[in-house]
N, C-alpha and C positions, 0 to 999 in steps of 0.2 A: 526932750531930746533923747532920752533913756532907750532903750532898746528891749525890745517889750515880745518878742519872738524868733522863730526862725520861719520865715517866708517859706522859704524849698533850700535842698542843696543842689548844685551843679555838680553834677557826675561824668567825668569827660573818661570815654572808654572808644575802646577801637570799634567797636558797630553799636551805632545806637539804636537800628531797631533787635539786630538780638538780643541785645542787654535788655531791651524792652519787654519784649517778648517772653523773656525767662521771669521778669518779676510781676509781668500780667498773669503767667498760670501759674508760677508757683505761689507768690500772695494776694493774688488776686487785686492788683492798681489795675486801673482803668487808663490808657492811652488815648490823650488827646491826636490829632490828626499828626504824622509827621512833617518835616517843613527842611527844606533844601536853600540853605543861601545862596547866590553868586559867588561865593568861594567855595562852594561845595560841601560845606558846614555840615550834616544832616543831625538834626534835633527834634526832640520825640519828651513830651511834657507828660507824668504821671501824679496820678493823684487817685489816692485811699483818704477818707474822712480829712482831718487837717495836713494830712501830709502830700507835700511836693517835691517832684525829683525831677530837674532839667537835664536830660539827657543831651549829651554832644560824642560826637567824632567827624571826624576829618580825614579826607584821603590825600589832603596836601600833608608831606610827613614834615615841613615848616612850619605848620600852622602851632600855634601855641595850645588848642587843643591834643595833636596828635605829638607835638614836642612832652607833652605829660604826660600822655600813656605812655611814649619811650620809656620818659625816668622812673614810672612808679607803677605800669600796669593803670588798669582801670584803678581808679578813685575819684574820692571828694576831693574836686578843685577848690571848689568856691562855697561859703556857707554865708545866704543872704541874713540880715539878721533885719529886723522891721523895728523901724525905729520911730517913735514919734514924730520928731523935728532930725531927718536925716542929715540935713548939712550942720546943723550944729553939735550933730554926735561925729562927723568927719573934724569938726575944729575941736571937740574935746579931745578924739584921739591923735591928732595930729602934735598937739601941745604937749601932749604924755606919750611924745616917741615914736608913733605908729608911723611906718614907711607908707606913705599914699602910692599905689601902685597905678590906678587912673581917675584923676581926680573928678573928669567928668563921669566917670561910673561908680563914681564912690566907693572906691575896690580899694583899702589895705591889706600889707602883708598882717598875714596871721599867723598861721605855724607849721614851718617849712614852705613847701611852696602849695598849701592847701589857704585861699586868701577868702578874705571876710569882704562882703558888699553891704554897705549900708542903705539900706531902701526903705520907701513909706512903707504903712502897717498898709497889708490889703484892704479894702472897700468892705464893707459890712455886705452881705451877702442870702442868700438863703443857708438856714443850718445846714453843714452835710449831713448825705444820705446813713443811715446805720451801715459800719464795715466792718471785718473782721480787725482790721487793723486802726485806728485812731489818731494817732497825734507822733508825731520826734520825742522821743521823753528823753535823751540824751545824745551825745557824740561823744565815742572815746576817742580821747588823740595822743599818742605815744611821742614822746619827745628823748634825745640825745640826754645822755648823763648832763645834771648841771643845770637843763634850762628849764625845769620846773620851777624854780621860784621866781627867776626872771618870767615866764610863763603867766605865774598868779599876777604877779604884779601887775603885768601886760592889761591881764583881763579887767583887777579890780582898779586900777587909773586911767585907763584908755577906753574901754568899754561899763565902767561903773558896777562891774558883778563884784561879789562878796563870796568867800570862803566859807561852805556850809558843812564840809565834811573833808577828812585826810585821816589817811591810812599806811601803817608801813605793811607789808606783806612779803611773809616769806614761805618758799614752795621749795620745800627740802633746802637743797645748796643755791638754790637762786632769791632773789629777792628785786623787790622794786616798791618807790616812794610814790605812793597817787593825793592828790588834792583834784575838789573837785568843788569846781566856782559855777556860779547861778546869778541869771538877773536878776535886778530887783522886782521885777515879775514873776518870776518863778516859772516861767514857760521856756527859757534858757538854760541849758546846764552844760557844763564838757567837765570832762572825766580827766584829768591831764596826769600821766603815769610816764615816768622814767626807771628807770633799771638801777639796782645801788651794785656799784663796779665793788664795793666791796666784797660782795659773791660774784659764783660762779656766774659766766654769761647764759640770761635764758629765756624766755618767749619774747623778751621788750626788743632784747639785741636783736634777734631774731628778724623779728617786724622792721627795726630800721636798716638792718641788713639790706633785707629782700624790698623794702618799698625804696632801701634813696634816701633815709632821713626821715624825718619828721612827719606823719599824715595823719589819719582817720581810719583805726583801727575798726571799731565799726560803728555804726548808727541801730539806736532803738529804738525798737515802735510798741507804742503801748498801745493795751487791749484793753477791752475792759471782764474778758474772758479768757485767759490767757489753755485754762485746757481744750475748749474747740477752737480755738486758734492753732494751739499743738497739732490738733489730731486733722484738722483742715489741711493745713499744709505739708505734714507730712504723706498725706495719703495723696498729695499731690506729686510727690517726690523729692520734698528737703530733707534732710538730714542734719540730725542735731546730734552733739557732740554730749555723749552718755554719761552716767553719774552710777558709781559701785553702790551695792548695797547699801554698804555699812555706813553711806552718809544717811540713808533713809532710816538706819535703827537708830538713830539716836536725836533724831528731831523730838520726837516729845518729851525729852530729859533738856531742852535745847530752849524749846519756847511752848512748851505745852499745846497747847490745841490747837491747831494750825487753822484758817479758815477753809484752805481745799486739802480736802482729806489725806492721809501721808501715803494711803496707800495708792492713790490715783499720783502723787507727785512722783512716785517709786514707780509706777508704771507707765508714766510720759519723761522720766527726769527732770521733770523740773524742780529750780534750786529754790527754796523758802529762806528768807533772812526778815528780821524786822527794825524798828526803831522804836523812838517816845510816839512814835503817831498810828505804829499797825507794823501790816507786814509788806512784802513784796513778792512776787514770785520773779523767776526770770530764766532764761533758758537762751541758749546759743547756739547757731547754725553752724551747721561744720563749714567752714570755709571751701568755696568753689572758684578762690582766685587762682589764677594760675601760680602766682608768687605765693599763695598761701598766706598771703595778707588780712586783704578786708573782707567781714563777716558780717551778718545780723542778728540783731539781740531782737525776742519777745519779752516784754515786760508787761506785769499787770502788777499795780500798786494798791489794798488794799488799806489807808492812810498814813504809810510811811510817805516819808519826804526825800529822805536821801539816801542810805545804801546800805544800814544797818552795821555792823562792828566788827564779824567777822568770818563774812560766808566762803569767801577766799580761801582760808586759813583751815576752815572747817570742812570743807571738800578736802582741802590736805590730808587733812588728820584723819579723815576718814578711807583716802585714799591707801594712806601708810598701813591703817590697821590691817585694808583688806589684803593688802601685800604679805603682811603678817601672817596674817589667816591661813591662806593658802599655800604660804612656806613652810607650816605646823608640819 
C-alpha cells in the first residue's frame, strides 16, 4: 500500500495550451494531443523521460480549475503519488487525519489547497526515450509559520515518508526552518520550508503572500547532465537566477575537487553542495509567474541523497563578502 512515486502533477493555469507550448520549447516536453471536455475543460498531457504534467484550464470562472488560478495564479493542484494498493493507502491516511476530498478519486487535502491523488503505479512499459530532462527528483512546498511540524508528521503517519534531512537557514535578517521527508522508496521527496517569524519577513512570507497560503514553490527535474541541460535551455531562452563570484572562489577550500569543473559551474552558475554519498549540482530558473511565485529547479546528483549542509548559507556568505568587496 506504500507509495512508491509521483505519477505526474496537475498543473491547473489559465491557458493550457500556452503553458504547454512555453514548456515544449523552452525544456523540450513532448505534448500529447490536446482534449476539450463538455464543460469546456481544455487539457494538454506532457511528458520528458519519467516525467508527467497534466495540464488544465477552464473558461467557466466556477470551475474549480479556474476558481485556483483565481486564488493562486497558475500552480500545482494536485500531486498524484502511485501507490502500490491505493485504497488501502486512502484508509491509512484517512485514520492519520487526512481530509478525503473525493473519495472516489482518491484525492486528500494536502498542503493548502495543492491536494494529493492516490493512484496505481503505472503499467510497466517501454524504457523512456534518452531526454534532456529525466525524472521529479523533488517538490518544494512553502508553508505558513507553525505548520511544518504538523506538516512532517502529516507526511510521516498518513503517507508513511520518514525525515531524511532539516535545516535551519539564515539569509542576513531573514530566516526559515525546512525538513524534508521521502518515501520509503526514495522516488518521493517534498522539501517543506516555513519562515521563523523570529526574523525579519522574507522570500517564504513573500511566496505565501503572493500565492494565497500554502503551495509548491517549485518542481525539480533531474538530469543526468545538468551542464547541456544549462546551456540547452538557456539558448532557448530561460533564464536562471545568477551566483557572484566569490561563491565560485572558494569551492575548492569547500569540498575540494568538484566532479564538473568550478570553472564551467562559475560560468553557467551552477550551485555544487554535497553529502556522505557525493555531490549535487542545482541551479534555479528565474521565475516567470506573474505573481513571482513558482519556478523550476535543474538538478543532477552525482551520489548524494539529500541536500548537503549548507549551500543556502554558503551563497550568503559569499554573497555578503562580494558586497564587501565592492564597498572596499
Amino acid at each position: 500500500m506504500s507509495v512508491q512515486t509521483i505519477t505526474h502533477a496537475e498543473f491547473h493555469c489559465a491557458d493550457a495550451d500556452k503553458t504547454a507550448a512555453g514548456l515544449c520549447a523552452d525544456y523540450g516536453f513532448t505534448a500529447d494531443a490536446p482534449a476539450t471536455a463538455p464543460d469546456g475543460t481544455r487539457t494538454v498531457e506532457l511528458r520528458q523521460g519519467t516525467i508527467r504534467l497534466h495540464l488544465a484550464s477552464a473558461a467557466d470562472p466556477e470551475h474549480p480549475v479556474a476558481d485556483f488560478v483565481a486564488r493562486h495564479g497558475d500552480g500545482v493542484a494536485v500531486l498524484a503519488l502511485g501507490c502500490t494498493d491505493p485504497q488501502a493507502a486512502l484508509e491509512r491516511a484517512e485514520r492519520h487525519g487526512a481530509r478525503v476530498l473525493d473519495r472516489a478519486g482518491a484525492l486528500i487535502a494536502g498542503f493548502g489547497d495543492t491536494a494529493l491523488r492516490l493512484v496505481p503505479l503505472p503499467t510497466d512499459g517501454p524504457a523512456p526515450e534518452p531526454s534532456l530532462l529525466e525524472a521529479l527528483d523533488h517538490v518544494a512546498i512553502c508553508l505558513p509559520a507553525g505548520e511544518l511540524a504538523p506538516a512532517v508528521r502529516f507526511c510521516e503517519a498518513a503517507l508513511g515518508f520518514h525525515t531524511i534531512f532539516e535545516e535551519h537557514i539564515e539569509v542576513g535578517e531573514q530566516a526559515m526552518d525546512s525538513k524534508v521527508v521521502q518515501s520509503p522508496s526514495g522516488a518521493v521527496t517534498f522539501t517543506l520550508i516555513e519562515p521563523d517569524t523570529g526574523r525579519r519577513p522574507g522570500q517564504i512570507d513573500e511566496f505565501l503572500a503572493a500565492h494565497g497560503g500554502a503551495g509548491v514553490q517549485h518542481l525539480a527535474f533531474s538530469t543526468h547532465d545538468i551542464t547541456t541541460a544549462v546551456r540547452t535551455v538557456r539558448a532557448r531562452g530561460v533564464e536562471f537566477l545568477t551566483t557572484p563570484g566569490a561563491y565560485f572562489d572558494v569551492l575548492a577550500e569547500r569540498f575540494g575537487e568538484t566532479a564538473i569543473p568550478v570553472e564551467t559551474l562559475r560560468d553557467l552558475h551552477v550551485l555544487v553542495d554535497q553529502d556522505h554519498g557525493g555531490q549535487l549540482f542545482q541551479i534555479f530558473a528565474r521565475s516567470t509567474h506573474p505573481r513571482r511565485t513558482y519556478f523550476l529547479e535543474l538538478i543532477e546528483r552525482q551520489g548524494a541523497g539529500t541536500f548537503g549542509t549548507a549551500n543556502i548559507k554558503a551563497l550568503y556568505e559569499a554573497i555578503k563578502r562580494h558586497s564587501s568587496a565592492a564597498s572596499a
